[in-house]
Z-matrix of the N, CA and C atoms (Angstrom, degrees):
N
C 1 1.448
C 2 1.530 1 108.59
N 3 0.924 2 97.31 1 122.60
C 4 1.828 3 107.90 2 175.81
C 5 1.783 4 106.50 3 -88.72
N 6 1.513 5 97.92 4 133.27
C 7 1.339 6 115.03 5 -175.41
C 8 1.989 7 102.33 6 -87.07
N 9 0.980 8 127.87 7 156.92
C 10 2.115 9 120.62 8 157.68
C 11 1.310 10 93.35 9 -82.27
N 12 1.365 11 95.83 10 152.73
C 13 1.294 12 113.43 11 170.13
C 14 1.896 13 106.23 12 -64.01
N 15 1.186 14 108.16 13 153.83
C 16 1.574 15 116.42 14 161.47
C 17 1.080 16 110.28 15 -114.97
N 18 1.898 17 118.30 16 151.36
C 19 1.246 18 102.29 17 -165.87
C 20 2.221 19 76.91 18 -146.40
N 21 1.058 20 91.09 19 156.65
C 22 1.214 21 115.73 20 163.84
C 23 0.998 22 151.61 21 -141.59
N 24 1.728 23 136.32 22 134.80
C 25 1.468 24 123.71 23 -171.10
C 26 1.713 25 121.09 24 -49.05
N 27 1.151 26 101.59 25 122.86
C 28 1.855 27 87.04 26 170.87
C 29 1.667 28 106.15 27 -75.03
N 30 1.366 29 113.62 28 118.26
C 31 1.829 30 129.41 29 177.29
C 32 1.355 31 100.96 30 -49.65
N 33 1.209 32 114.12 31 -38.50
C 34 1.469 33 99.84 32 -171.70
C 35 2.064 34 119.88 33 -82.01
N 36 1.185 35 96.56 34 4.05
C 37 1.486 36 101.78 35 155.11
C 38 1.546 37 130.42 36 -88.95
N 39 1.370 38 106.67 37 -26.43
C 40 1.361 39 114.25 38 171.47
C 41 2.019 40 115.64 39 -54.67
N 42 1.276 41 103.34 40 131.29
C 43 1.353 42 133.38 41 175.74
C 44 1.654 43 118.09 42 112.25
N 45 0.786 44 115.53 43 -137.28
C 46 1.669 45 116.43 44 -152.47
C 47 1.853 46 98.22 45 -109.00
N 48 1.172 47 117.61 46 126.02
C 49 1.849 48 131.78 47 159.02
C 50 1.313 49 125.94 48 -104.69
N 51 0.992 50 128.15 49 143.19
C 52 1.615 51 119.62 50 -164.11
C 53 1.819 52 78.33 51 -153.38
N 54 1.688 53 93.73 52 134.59
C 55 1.668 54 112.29 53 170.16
C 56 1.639 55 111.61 54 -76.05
N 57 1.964 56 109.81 55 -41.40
C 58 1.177 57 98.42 56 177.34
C 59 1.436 58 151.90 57 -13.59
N 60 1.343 59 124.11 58 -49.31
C 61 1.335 60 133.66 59 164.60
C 62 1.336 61 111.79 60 -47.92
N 63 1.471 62 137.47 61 -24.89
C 64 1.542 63 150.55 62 -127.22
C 65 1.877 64 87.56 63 -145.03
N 66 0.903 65 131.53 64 -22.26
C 67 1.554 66 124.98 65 -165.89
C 68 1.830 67 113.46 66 -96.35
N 69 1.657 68 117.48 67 12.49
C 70 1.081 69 121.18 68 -151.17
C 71 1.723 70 91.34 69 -52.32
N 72 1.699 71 118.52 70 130.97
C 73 1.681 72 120.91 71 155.89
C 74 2.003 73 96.16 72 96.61
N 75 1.430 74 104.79 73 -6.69
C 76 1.616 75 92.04 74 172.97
C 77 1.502 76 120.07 75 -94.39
N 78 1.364 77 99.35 76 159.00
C 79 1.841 78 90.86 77 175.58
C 80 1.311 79 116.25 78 -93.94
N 81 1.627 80 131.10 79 17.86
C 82 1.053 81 146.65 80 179.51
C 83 1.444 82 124.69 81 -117.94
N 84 1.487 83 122.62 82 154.51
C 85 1.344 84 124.06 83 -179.69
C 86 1.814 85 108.10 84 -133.47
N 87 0.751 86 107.04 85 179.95
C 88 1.892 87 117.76 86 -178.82
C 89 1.503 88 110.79 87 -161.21
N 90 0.751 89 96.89 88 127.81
C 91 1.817 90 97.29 89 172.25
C 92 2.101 91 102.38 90 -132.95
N 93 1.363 92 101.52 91 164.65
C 94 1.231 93 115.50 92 -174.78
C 95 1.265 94 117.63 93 -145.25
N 96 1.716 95 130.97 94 111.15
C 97 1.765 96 127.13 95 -167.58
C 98 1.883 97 85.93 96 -117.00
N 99 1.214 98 82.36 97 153.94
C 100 1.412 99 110.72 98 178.73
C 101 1.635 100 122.40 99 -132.59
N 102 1.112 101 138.54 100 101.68
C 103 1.198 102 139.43 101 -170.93
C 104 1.647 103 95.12 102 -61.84
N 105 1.176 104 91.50 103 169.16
C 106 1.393 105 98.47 104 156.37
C 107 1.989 106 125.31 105 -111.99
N 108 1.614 107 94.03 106 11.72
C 109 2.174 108 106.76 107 178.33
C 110 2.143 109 83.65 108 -106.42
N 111 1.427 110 102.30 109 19.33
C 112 1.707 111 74.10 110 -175.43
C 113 1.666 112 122.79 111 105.66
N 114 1.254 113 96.04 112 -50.11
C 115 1.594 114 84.04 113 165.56
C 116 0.912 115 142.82 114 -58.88
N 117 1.896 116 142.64 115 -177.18
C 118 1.355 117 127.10 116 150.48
C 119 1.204 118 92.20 117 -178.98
N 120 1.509 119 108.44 118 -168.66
C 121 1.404 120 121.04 119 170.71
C 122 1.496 121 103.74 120 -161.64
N 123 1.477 122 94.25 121 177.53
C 124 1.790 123 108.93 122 -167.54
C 125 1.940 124 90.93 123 -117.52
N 126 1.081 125 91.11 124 150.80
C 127 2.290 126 94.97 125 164.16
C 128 1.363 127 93.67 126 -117.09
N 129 1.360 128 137.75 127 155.60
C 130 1.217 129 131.48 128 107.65
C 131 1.893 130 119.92 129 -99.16
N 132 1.399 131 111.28 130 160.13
C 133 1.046 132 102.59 131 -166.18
C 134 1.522 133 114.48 132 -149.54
N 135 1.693 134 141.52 133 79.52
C 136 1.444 135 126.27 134 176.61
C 137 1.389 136 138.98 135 -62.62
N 138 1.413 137 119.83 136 163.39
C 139 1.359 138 100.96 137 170.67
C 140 1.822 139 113.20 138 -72.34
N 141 1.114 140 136.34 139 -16.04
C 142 1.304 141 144.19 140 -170.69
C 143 1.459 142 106.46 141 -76.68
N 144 1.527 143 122.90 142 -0.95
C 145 1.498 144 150.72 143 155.22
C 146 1.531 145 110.10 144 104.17
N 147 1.677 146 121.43 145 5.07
C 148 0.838 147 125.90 146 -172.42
C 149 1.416 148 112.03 147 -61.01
N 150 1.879 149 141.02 148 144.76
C 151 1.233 150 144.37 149 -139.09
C 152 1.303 151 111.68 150 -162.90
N 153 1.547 152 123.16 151 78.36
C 154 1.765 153 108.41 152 178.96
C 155 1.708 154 98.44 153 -115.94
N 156 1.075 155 95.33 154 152.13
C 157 1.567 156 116.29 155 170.34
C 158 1.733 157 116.87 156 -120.05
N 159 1.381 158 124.03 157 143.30
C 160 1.146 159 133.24 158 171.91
C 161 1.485 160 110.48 159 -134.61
N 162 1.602 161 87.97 160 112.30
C 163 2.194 162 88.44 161 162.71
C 164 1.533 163 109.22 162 -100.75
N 165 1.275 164 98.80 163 144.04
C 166 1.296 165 107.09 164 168.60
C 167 1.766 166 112.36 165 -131.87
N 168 1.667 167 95.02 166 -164.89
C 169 1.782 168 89.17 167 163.40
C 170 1.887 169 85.76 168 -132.02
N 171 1.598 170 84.99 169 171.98
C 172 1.714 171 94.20 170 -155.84
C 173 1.716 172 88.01 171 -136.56
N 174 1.624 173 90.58 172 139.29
C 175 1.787 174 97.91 173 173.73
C 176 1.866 175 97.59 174 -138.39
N 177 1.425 176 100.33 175 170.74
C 178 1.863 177 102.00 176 147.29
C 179 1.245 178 93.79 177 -126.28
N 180 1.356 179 108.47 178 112.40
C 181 1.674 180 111.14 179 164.12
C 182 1.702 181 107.40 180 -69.80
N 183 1.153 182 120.03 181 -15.04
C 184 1.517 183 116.35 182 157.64
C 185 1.832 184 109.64 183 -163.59
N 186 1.223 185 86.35 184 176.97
C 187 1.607 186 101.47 185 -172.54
C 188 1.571 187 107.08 186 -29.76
N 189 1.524 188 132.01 187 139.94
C 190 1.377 189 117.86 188 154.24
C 191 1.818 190 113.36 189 75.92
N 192 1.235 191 107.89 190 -11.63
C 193 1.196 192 122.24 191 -178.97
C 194 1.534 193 132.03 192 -113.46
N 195 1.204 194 135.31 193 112.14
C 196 1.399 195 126.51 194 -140.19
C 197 1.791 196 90.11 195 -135.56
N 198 1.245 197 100.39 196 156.14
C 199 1.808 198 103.17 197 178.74
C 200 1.591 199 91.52 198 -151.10
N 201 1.157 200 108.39 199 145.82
C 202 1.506 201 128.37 200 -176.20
C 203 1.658 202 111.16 201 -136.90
N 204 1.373 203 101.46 202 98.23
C 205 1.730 204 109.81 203 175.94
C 206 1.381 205 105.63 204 -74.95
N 207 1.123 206 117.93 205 139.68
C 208 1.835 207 110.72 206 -176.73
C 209 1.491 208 62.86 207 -113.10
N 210 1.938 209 82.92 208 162.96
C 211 1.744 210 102.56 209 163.32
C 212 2.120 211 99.46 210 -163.77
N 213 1.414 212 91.25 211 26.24
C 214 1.819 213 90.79 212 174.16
C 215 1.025 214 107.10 213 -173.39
N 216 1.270 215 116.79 214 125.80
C 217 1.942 216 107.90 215 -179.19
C 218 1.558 217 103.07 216 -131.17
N 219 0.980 218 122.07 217 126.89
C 220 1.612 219 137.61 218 -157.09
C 221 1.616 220 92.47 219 -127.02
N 222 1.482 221 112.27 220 108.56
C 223 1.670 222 142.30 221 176.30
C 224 1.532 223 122.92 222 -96.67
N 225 1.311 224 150.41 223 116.71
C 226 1.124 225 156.82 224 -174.51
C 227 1.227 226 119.74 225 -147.33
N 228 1.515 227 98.42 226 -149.65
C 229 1.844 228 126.51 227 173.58
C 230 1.747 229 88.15 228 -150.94
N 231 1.724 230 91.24 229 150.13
C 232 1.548 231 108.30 230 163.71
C 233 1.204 232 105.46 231 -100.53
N 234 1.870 233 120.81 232 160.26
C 235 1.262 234 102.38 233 152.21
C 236 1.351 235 99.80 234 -116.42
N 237 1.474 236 129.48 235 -163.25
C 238 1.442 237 138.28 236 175.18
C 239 1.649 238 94.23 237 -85.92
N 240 1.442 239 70.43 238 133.05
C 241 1.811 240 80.19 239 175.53
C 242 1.607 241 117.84 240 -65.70
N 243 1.628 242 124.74 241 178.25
C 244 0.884 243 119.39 242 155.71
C 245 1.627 244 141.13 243 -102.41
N 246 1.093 245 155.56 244 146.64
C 247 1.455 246 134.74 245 -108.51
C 248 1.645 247 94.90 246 -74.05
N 249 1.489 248 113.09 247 148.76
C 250 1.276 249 107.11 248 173.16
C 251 1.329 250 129.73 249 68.29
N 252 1.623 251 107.08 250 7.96
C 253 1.460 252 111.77 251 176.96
C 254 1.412 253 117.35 252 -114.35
N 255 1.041 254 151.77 253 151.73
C 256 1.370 255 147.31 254 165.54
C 257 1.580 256 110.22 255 -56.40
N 258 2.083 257 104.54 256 148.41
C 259 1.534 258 103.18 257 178.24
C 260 1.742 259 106.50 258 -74.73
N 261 1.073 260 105.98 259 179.40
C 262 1.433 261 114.96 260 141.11
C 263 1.421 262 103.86 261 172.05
N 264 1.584 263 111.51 262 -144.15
C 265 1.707 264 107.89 263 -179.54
C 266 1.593 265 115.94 264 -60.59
N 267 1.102 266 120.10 265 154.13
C 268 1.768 267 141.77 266 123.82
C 269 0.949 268 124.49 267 -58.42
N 270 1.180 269 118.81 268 -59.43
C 271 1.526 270 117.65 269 -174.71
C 272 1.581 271 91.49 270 -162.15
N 273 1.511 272 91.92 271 145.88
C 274 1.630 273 119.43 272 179.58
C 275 1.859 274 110.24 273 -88.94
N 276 0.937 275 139.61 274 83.20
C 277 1.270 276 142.81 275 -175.27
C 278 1.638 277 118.01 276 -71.66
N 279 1.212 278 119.22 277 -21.25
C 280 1.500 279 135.18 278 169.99
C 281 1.294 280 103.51 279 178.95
N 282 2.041 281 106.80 280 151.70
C 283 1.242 282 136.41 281 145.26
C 284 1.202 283 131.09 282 -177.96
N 285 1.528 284 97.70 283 167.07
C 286 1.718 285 106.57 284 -145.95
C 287 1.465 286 115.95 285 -167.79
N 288 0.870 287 105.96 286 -150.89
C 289 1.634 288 110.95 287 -174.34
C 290 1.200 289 112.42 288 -104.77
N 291 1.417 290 129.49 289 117.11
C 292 1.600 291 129.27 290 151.78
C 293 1.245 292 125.60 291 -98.97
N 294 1.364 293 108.61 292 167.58
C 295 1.943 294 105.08 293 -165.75
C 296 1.857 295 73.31 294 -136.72
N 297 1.101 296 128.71 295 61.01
C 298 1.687 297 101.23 296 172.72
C 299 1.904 298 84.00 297 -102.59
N 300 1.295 299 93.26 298 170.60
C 301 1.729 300 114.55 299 -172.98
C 302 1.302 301 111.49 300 -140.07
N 303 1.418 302 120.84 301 112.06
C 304 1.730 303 120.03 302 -164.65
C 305 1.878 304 90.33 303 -110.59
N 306 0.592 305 132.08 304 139.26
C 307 1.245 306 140.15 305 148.00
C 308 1.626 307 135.08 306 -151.54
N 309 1.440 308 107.63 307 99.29
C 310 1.380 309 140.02 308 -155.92
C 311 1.268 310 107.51 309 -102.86
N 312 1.712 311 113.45 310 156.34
C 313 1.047 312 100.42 311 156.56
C 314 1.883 313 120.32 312 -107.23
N 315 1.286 314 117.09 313 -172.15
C 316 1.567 315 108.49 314 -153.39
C 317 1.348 316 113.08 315 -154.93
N 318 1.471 317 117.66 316 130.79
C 319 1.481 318 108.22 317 158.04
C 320 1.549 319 117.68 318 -136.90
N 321 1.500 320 115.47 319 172.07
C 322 1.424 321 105.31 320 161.45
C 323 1.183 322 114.20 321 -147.38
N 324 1.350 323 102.24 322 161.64
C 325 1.888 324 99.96 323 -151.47
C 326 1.764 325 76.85 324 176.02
N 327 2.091 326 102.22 325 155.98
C 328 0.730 327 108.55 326 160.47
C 329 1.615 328 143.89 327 -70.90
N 330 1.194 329 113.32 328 142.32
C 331 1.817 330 108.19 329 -160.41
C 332 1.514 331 103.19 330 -132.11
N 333 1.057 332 127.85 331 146.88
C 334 1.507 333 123.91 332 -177.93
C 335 1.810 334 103.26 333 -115.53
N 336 1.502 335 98.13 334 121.79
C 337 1.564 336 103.84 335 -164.85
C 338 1.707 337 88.82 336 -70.68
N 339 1.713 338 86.12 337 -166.50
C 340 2.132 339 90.97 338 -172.00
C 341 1.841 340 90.69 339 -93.91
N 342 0.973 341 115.39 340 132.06
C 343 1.402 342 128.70 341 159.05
C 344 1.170 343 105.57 342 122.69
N 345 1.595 344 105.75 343 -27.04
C 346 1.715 345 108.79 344 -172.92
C 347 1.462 346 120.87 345 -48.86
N 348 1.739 347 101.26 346 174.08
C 349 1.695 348 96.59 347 166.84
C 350 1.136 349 106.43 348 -132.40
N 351 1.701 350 123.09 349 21.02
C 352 1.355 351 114.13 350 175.66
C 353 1.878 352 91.13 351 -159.13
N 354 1.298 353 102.56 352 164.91
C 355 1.688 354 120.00 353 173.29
C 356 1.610 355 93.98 354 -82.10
N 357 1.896 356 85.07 355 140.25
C 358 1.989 357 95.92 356 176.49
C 359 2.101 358 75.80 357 -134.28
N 360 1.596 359 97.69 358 145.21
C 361 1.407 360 125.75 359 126.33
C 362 1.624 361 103.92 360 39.79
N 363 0.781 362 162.98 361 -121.85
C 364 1.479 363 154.21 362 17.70
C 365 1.876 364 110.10 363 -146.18
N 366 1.563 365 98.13 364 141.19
C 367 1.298 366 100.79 365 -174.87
C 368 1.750 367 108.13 366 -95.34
N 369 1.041 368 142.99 367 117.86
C 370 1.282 369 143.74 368 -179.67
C 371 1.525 370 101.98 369 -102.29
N 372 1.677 371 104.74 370 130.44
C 373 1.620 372 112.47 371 -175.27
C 374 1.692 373 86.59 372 -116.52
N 375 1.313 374 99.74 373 147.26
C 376 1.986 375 121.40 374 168.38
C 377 1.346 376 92.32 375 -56.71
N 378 1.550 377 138.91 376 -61.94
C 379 1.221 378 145.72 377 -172.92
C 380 1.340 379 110.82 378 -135.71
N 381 1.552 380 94.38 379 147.15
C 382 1.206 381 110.81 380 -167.66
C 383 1.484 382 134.06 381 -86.66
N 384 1.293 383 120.21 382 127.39
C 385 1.191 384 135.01 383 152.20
C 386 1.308 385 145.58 384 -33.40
N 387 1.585 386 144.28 385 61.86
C 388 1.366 387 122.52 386 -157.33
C 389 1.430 388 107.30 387 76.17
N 390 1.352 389 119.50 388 28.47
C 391 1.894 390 128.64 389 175.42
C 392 1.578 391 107.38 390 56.85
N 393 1.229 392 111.00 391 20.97
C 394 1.878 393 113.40 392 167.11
C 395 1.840 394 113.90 393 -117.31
N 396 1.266 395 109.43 394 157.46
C 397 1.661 396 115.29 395 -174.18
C 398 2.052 397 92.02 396 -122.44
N 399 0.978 398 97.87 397 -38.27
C 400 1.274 399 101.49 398 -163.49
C 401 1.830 400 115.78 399 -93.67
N 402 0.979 401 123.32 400 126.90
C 403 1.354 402 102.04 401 -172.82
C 404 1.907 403 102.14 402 -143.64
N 405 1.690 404 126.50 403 134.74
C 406 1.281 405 118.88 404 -152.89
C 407 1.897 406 90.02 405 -98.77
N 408 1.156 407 118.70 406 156.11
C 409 0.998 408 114.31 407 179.75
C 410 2.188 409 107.81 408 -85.55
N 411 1.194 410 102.12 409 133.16
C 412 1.267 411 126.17 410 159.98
C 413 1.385 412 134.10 411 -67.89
N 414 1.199 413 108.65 412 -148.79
C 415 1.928 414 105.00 413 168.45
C 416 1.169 415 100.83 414 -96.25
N 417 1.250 416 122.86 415 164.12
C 418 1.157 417 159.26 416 -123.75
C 419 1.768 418 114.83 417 -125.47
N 420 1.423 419 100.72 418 -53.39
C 421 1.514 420 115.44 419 164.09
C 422 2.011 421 105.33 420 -91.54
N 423 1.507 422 89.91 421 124.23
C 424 1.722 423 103.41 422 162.28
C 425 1.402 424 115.28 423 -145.72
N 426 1.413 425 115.86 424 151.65
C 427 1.184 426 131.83 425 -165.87
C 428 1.896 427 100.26 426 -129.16
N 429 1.022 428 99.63 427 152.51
C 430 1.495 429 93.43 428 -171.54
C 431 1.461 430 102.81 429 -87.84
N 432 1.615 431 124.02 430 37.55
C 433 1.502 432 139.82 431 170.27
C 434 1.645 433 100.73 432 -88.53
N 435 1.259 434 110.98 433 -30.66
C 436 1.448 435 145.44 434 -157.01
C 437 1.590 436 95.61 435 -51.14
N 438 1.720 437 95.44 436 -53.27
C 439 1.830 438 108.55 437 -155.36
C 440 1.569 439 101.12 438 -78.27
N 441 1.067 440 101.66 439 114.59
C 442 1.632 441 106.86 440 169.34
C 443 1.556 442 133.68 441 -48.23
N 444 1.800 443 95.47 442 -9.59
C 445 1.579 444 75.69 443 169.91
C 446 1.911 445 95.11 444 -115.54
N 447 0.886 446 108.52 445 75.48
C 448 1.831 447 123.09 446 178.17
C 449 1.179 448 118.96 447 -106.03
N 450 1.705 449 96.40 448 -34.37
C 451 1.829 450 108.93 449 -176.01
C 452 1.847 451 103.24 450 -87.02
N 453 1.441 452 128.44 451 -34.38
C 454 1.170 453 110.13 452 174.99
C 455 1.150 454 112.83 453 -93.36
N 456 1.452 455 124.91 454 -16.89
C 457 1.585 456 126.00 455 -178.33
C 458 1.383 457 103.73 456 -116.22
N 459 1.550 458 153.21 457 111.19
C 460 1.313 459 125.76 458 -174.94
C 461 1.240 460 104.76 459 -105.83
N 462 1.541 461 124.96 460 -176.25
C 463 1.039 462 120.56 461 -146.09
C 464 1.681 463 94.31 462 -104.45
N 465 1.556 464 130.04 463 163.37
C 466 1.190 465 128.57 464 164.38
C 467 1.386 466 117.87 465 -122.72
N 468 1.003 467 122.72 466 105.74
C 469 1.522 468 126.06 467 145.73
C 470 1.337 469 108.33 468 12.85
N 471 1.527 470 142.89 469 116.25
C 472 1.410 471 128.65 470 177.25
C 473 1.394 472 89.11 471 -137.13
């Protein structure tokens, strides 16, 4: 009798990644949230105000190994916030359903970005995510209030 495989989130991916630290001289950013029921999503984000978001659900079907089902990708512009407010969209330009399937492999360990003077956190993917490999660790607690595209698209119960 053959058993399914079980697969489980690795905990220590859960909360917030940001490429920033890792992007020294680009006009781009990436960030990466991770629930801890499985969900998450990816940002990318330019200075030219360009704004996409991807949710997915997230497993390690084994050690070191991470897979990310997208199933919504939410496209825009940001604007600058106003003082004291959080970023997110301007305007929502499309969204919908994606079927893309990332499955990478992964570690994290401390990494010392370029300019730095000390090692932070960092999640390193085989392939990249939102055009980043490197990603610095963030906070720790996230709520899927977190993902910026929540307020024009919210989330549903599935």
């Amino acid at each position: 009798m053959t058993h399914p495989t079980v697969t489980h989130p690795d905990m220590a991916l859960v909360g917030h990644w940001g490429s920033s630290p890792f992007d020294v001289g680009a006009m781009e950013t990436s960030a990466l949230g991770f629930l801890p029921d499985g969900r998450g999503w990816s940002e990318f984000s330019s200075a030219s105000s360009e704004l996409s978001v991807g949710r997915f659900r997230w497993h390690c079907p084994a050690p070191g190994l991470l897979e990310l089902r997208y199933h919504l990708r939410v496209s825009g512009t940001w604007d600058p916030p106003p003082s004291g407010a959080s970023w997110g969209f301007g305007a929502v330009t499309d969204h919908g359903p994606d079927d893309e399937v990332i499955r990478t492999g992964y570690r994290i360990g401390p990494e010392t970005p370029p300019y730095a003077d000390a090692p932070v956190m960092t999640l390193v993917l085989d392939d990249a995510v939102e055009f980043a490999h490197h990603f610095a660790r963030g906070r720790t607690e996230i709520a899927e209030s977190d993902d910026v595209s929540a307020a024009p698209v919210p989330y549903r119960r599935d």
